[in-house]
C-alpha positions as CSV (number, residue, x, y, z in Angstrom):
1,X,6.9,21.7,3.9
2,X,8.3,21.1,7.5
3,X,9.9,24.3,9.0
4,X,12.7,24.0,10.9
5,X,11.5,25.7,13.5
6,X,8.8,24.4,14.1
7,X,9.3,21.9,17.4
8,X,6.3,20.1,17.2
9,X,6.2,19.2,13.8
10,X,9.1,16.2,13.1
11,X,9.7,14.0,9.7
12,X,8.5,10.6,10.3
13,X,11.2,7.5,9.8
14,X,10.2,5.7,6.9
15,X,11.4,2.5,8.0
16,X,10.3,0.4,4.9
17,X,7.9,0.6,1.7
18,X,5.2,2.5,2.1
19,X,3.8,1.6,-1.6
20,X,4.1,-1.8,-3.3
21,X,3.0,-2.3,-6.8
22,X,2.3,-6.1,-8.2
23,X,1.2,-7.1,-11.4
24,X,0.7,-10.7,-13.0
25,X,2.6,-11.3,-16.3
26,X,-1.1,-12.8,-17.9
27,X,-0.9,-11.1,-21.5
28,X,-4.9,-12.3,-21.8
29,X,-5.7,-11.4,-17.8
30,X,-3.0,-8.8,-16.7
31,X,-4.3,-7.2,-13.3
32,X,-2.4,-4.6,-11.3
33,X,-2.3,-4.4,-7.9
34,X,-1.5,-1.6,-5.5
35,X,-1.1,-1.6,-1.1
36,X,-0.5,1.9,-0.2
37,X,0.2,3.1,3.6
38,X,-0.2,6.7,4.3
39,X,-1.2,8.6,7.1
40,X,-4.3,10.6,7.1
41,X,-4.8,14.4,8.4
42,X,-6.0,13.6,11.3
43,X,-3.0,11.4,12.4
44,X,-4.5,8.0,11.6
45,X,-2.8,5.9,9.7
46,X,-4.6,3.9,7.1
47,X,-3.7,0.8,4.4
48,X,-5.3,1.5,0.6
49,X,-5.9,-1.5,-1.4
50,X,-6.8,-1.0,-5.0
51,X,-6.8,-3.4,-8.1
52,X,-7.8,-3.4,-11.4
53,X,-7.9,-6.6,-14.2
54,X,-9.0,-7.2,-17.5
55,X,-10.6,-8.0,-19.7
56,X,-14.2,-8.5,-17.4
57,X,-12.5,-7.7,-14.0
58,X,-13.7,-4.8,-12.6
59,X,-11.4,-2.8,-10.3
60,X,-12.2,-1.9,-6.9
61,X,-10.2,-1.0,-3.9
62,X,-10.4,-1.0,0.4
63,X,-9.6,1.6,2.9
64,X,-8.1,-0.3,6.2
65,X,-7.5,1.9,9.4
66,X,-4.5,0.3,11.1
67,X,-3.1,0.8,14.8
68,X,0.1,2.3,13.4
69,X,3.1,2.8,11.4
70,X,4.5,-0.5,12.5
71,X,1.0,-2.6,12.0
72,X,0.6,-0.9,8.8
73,X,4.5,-2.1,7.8
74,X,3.6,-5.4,9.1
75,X,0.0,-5.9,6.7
76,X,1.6,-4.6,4.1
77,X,4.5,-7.8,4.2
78,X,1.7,-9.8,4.6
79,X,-0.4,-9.2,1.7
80,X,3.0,-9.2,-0.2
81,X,3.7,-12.4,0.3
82,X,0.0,-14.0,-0.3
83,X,0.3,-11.8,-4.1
84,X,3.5,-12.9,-4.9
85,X,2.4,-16.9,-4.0
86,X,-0.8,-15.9,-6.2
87,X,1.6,-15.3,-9.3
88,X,1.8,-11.5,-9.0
89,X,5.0,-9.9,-9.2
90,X,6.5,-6.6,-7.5
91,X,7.0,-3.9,-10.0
């Protein structure tokens, strides 16, 4: 919790999604895909990429330290519009 009176500590501006779900509508190969931006304790900001598929598609996930809020924002649009050209859809 942020206490007001506190004056170093400020709410960031969200400024866009900072989570995007996908999935592929595939009732034989469905596979779920999650981009996550967050910022770590010690102030870094870092992308989270995890997927998961079946029915012999093992899951897996990456961990991508970006330069900041605004780079983060900017991958994120990026590997949004490579999923949804690769037939997954935004849930």
């Amino acid at each position: 919790m942020i206490d007001s009176a506190d004056n170093v500590t400020h709410m960031l501006p969200v400024t866009g999604p900072m989570r995007l779900n996908f999935h592929t509508d595939q009732p034989d190969a469905a596979r779920v895909f999650v981009a996550d931006l967050n910022q770590d304790l010690l102030g870094d900001w870092i992308v989270t990429l995890s997927w998961d598929g079946k029915p012999q598609v093992r899951g897996g996930g990456r961990v991508t330290v970006v330069d900041d809020q605004e780079a983060g924002f900017k991958m994120i649009q990026k590997i949004a519009q490579k999923k949804e050209k690769s037939g997954y859809r935004l849930v």
